[in-house]
C-alpha positions in Angstrom: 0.0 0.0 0.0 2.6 2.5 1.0 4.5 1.6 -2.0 1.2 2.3 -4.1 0.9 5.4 -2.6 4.8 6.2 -3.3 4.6 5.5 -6.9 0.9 7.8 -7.2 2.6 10.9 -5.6 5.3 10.7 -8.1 2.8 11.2 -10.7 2.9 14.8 -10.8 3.4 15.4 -14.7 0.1 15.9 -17.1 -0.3 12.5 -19.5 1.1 12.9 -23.1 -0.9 12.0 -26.3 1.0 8.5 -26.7 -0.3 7.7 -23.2 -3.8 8.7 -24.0 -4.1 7.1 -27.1 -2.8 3.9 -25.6 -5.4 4.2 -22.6 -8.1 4.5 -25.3 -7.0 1.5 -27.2 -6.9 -0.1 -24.0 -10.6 0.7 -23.4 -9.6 3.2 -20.7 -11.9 6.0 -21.3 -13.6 8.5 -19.1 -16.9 7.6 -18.6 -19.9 8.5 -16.4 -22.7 6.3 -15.8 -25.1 9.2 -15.2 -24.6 10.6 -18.6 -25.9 7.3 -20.5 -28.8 7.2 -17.5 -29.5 11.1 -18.5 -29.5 10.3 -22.4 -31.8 7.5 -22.0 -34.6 9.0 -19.7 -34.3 12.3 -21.9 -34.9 9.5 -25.2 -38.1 7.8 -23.2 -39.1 11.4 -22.6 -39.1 12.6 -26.2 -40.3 9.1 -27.4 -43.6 9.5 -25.0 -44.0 12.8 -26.1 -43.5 11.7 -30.1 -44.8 8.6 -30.4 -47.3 8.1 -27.0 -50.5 8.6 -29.0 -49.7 6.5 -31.7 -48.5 3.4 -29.6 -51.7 3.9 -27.1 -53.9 4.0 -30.4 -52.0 0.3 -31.3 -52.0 -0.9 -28.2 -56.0 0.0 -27.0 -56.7 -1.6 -30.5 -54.8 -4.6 -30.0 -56.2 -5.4 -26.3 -59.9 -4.4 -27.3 -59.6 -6.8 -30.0 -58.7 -9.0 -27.7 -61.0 -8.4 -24.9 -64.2 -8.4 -27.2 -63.5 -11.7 -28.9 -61.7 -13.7 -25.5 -65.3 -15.9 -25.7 -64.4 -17.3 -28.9 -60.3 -18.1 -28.4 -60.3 -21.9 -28.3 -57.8 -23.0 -25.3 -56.2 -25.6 -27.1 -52.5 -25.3 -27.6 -52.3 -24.8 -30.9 -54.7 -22.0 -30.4 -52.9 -20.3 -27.9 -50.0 -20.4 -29.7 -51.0 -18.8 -32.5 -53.0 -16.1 -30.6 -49.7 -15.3 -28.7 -47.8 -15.6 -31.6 -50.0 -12.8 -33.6 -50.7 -10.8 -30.3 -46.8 -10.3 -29.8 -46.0 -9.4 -34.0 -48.5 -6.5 -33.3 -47.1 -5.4 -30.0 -43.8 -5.6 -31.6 -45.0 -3.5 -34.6 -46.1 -0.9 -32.4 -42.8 -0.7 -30.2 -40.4 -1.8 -32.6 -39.5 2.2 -33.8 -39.6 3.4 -30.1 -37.1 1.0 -28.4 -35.1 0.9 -31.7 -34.5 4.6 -31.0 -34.2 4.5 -27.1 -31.2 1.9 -28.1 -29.5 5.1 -30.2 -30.5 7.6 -27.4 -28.2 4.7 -25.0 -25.7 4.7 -27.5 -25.2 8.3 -27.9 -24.6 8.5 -24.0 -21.3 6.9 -25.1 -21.0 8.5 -28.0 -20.5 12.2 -26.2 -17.9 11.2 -23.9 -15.6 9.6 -25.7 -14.3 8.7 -29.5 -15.6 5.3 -31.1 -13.8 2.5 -29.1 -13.6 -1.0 -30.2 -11.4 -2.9 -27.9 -11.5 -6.1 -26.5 -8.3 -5.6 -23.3 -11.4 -5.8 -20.8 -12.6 -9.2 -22.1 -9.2 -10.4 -21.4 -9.0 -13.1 -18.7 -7.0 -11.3 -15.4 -6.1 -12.6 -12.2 -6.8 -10.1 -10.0 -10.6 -10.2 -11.5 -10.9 -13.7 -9.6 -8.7 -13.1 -6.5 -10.6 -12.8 -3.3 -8.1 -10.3 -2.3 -8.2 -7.7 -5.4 -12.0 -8.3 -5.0 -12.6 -7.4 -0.9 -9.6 -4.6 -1.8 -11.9 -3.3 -4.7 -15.2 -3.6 -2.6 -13.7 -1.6 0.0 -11.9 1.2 -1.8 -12.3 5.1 -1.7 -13.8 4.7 -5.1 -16.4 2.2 -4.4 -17.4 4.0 -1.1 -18.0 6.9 -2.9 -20.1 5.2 -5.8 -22.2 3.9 -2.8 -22.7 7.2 -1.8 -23.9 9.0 -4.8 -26.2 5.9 -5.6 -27.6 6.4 -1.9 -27.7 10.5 -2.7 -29.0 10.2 -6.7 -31.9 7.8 -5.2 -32.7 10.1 -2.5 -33.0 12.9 -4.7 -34.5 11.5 -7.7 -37.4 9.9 -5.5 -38.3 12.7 -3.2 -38.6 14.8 -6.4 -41.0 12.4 -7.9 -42.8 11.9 -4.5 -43.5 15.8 -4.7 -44.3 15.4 -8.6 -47.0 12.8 -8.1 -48.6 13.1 -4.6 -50.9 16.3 -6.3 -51.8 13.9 -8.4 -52.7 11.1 -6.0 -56.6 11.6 -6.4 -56.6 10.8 -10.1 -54.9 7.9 -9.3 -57.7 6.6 -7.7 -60.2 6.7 -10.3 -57.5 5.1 -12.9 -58.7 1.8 -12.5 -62.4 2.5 -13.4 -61.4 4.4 -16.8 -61.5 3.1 -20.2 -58.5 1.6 -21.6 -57.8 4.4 -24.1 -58.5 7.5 -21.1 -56.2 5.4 -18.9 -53.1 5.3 -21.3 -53.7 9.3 -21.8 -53.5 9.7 -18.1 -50.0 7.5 -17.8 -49.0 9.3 -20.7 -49.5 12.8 -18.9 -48.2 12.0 -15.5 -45.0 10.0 -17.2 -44.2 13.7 -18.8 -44.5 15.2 -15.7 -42.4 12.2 -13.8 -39.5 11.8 -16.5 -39.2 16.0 -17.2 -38.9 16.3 -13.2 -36.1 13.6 -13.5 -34.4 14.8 -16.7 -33.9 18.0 -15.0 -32.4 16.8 -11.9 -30.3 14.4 -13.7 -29.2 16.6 -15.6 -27.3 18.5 -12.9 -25.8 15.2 -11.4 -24.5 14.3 -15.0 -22.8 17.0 -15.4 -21.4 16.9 -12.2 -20.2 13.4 -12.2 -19.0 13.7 -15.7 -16.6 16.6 -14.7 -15.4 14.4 -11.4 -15.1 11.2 -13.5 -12.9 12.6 -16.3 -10.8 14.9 -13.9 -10.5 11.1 -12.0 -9.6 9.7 -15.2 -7.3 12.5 -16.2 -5.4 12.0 -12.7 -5.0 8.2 -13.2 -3.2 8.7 -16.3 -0.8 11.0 -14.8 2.7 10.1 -15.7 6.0 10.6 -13.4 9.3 11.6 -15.2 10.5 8.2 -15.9 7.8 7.3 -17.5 8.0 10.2 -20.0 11.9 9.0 -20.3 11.1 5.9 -20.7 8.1 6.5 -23.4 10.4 9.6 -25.2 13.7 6.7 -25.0 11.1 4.3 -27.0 9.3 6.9 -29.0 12.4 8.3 -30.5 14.7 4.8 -29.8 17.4 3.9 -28.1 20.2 6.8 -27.8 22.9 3.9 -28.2 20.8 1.9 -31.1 20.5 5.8 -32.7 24.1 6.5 -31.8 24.9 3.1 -34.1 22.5 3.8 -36.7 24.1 6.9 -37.4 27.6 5.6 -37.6 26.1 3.0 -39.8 24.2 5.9 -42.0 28.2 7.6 -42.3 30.0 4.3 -42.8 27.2 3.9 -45.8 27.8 7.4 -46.7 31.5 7.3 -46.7 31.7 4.8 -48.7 30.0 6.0 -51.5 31.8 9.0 -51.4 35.1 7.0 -52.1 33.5 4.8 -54.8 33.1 8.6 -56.3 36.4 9.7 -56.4 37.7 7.9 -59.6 35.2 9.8 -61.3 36.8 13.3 -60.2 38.2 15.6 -62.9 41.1 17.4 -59.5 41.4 16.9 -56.1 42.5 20.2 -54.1 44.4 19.5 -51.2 46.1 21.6 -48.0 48.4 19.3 -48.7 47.4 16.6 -46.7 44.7 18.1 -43.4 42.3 18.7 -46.4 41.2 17.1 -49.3 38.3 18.5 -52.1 37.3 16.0 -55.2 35.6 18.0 -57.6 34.6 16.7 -61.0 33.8 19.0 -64.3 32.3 17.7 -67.3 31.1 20.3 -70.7 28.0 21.3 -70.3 27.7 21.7 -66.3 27.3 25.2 -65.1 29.7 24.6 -62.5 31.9 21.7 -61.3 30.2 19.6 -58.5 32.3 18.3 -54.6 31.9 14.1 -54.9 34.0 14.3 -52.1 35.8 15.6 -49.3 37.4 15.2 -45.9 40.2 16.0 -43.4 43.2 13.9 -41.8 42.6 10.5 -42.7 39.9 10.6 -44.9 41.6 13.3 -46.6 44.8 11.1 -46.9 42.5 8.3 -48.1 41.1 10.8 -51.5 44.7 11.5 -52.0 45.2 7.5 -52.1 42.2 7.0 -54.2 42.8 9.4 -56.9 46.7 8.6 -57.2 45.5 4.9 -57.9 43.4 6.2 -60.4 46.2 9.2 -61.9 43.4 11.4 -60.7 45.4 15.2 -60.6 46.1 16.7 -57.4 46.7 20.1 -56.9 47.7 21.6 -53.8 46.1 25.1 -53.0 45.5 25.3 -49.2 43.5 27.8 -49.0 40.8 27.0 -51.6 41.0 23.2 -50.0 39.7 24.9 -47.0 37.2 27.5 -48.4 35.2 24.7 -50.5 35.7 22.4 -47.7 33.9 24.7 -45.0 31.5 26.1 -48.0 30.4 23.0 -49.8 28.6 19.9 -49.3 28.6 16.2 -51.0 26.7 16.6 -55.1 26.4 20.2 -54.2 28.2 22.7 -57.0 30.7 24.9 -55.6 29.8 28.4 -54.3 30.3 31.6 -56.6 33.1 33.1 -54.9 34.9 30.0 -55.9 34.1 30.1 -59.6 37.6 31.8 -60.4 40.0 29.8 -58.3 38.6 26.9 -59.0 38.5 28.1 -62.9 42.2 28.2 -63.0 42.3 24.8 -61.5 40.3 23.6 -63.8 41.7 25.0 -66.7 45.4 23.8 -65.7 44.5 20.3 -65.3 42.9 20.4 -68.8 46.0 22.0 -70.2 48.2 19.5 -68.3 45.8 16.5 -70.1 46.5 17.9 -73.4 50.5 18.2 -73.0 50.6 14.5 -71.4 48.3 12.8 -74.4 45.0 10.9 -74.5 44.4 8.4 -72.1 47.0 9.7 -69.4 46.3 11.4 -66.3 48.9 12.7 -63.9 49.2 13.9 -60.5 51.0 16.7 -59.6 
């Protein structure tokens, strides 16, 4: 218990999206009974106010039909059962629409609270639903005391509020049983109005009280302490370690399609050896391109690569540096470049043409 209670106060931080979405999945919603209640005495309301007339018209038909004719129903059982059978298709025919649409006033209870939700995590078999423990714990918690409590309170309310609705009304009550059949449905109808709009209003201040204490409840439940946000952030955006490796794997990939580039370079500029540019310039580009470059090793490694391949070299430190700092992988070189890189260019063409087709030099 004390460890329970240790872990709640930690809980300080507001729940982030991830963990709400995952409570909803989870079939964790907030959720107040009284709304659904609210939504379908409100429905019975409207649907005696709609459709009262209509079903009282059916349903004074139906049993008149069967009162006047009771002396000729044959009390066999095939008799019955067909009298039954037809005596519930018309009761059915008349209540069919009503209850259909009570069913969407229940659903819509849901519907207001909370998104769609289609999960089956509370059909899943748990221990603690079948310990004797969790259950005497859950029986005697804070939160079960206090559903006693507003059930004792709601009941209270709701039937000293209907007590004062129909005790004006207690002499017509009286002479119900001596009225016709289609006077006494009016008079049900008439004193249900005034019974179910004397609930709906009351109701309708406890739902919108217990909706506002359940979903700040719920909304405290899913409070999340720092290590949890860690922890969902570390899983969320992966492992620094597994990212750190992913990235030295993305380099390595990287790297080493730079280098397969570098026989393909028209000059390599160097510093001579802390930097080292690969440009390559073909007729027709409107600039040369960087395939590759590097410092230290990797720079010695281009120098490597392009002697193998009598790729020129030509040392100019301080445009090695400039289009080093200034320019990135298959990205043309800047304009303030175009000129010193120009002369390059044209020297290593000049230098083709004195050493022959076919030959390339490094110098």
């Amino acid at each position: 218990m004390a460890e329970d209670q240790t872990e709640e106060s930690e809980k300080t931080e507001e729940p982030t999206h991830k963990r709400l979405e995952d409570a909803h999945k989870k079939g964790d919603v907030p959720k107040s009974q009284e709304v659904n209640t609210w939504f379908v005495i409100i429905g019975a309301t409207l649907l005696i106010v709609i459709f009262a007339d209509g079903m009282a018209r059916d349903l004074t038909g139906i049993f008149q039909g069967f009162l006047s004719q009771i002396h000729l129903i044959q009390m066999d059982g095939e008799s019955v059962r067909l009298m039954w059978s037809e005596t519930n298709a018309m009761m059915f025919g008349a209540l069919a629409i009503p209850f259909l649409m009570l069913m969407l006033f229940a659903l819509a209870g849901n519907l207001v609270q909370h998104k769609p939700l289609l999960s089956g995590e509370q059909l899943k078999p748990k221990l603690s639903k079948i310990s004797l423990f969790a259950g005497w714990k859950r029986l005697f918690s804070a939160t079960s005391l206090v559903n006693f409590a507003k059930g004792i309170a709601k009941f209270v309310i709701v039937g000293a509020v209907m007590f004062f609705i129909a005790w004006p009304e207690r002499d017509r009550l009286e002479v119900m049983m001596t009225s016709d059949v289609g006077m006494l449905l009016m008079t049900v109808k008439e004193m249900s109005i005034k019974l179910l709009g004397g609930v709906v209003a009351i109701l309708t201040v406890i739902a919108g009280l217990d909706f506002m204490f359940q979903r700040q409840k719920w909304q405290q439940k899913q409070r999340m302490s720092m290590k949890e946000i860690r922890d969902e952030h570390k899983q969320m955006e992966g492992d620094p370690t597994v990212k750190a490796k992913l990235r030295q794997l993305r380099i390595e990939r990287g790297r080493k399609r730079m280098m397969s580039a570098v026989p393909e370079a028209t000059v390599v500029i160097t510093n001579p050896t802390h930097f080292a540019v690969a440009l390559k310039y073909e007729p027709g580009m409107s600039a040369p391109i960087c395939i590759a470059k590097g410092i230290d090793t990797l720079a010695l490694k281009i120098r490597e690569i392009a002697e193998a391949h009598d790729i020129p070299i030509v040392e100019n430190p301080p445009l090695a540096r400039g289009l080093h700092d200034t320019v990135e992988i298959e990205d043309t070189i800047p304009e303030q470049h175009y000129k010193a890189v120009a002369q390059v260019i044209s020297y290593v063409m000049k230098l083709r043409k004195r050493m022959g087709p076919g030959r390339r030099h490094g110098t």
